[in-house]
N, C-alpha and C positions, 0 to 999 in steps of 0.2 A: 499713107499720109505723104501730101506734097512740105517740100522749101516753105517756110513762113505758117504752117496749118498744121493743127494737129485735133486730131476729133477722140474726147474728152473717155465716151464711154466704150468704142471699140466696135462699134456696131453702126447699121446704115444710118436706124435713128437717134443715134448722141449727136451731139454740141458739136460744132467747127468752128474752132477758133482762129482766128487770124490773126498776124502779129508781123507783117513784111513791111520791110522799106522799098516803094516803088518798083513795086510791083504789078504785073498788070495781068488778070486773071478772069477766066466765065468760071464760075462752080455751080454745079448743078444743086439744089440744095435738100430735092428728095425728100418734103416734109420736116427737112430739121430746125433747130435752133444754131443760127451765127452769131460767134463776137467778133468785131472788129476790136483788138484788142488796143489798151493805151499805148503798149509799143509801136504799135502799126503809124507808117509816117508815110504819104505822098505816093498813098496806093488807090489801085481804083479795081476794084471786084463789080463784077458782072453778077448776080445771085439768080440763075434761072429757078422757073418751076416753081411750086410753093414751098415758101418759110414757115415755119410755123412763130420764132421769132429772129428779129435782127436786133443787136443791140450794136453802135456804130461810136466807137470810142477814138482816142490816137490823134492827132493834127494832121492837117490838110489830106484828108481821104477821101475820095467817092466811089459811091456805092450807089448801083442801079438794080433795083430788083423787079421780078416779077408780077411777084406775087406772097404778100406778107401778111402774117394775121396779130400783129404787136411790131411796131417799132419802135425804138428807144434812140436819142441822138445823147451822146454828153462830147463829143471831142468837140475840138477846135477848127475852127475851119471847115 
């Protein structure tokens, strides 16, 4: 587990949660589920490969993905 991420169940396919301040990152995302979490502010992740979901929380973040099969927006900006 990197700075700002932490993956939920310990394995390739759990949750990646993200939660960094400007930040700037590629994560490969190997089938899983991402949160961009409410903490996360004036970061920009890269989400290669397929997602299975993104949920994109936090103020002013972007987020470019591949390939996704549910996405979810609530933050700001």
């Amino acid at each position: 587990t990197t700075a700002g991420a932490t993956d939920q169940t310990g394995d390739s396919g759990g949750k990646l949660v993200l939660s960094g301040t400007s930040e700037s990152r590629s994560i490969p995302c190997s089938g899983r589920e991402v949160e961009v979490e409410e903490a996360a502010t004036a970061s920009k992740y890269t989400l290669t490969g397929e997602c299975k979901k993104v949920t994109v929380d936090g103020v002013s973040n972007e987020v470019e993905v591949e390939k996704v099969g549910e996405l979810v927006v609530k933050g700001t900006s």
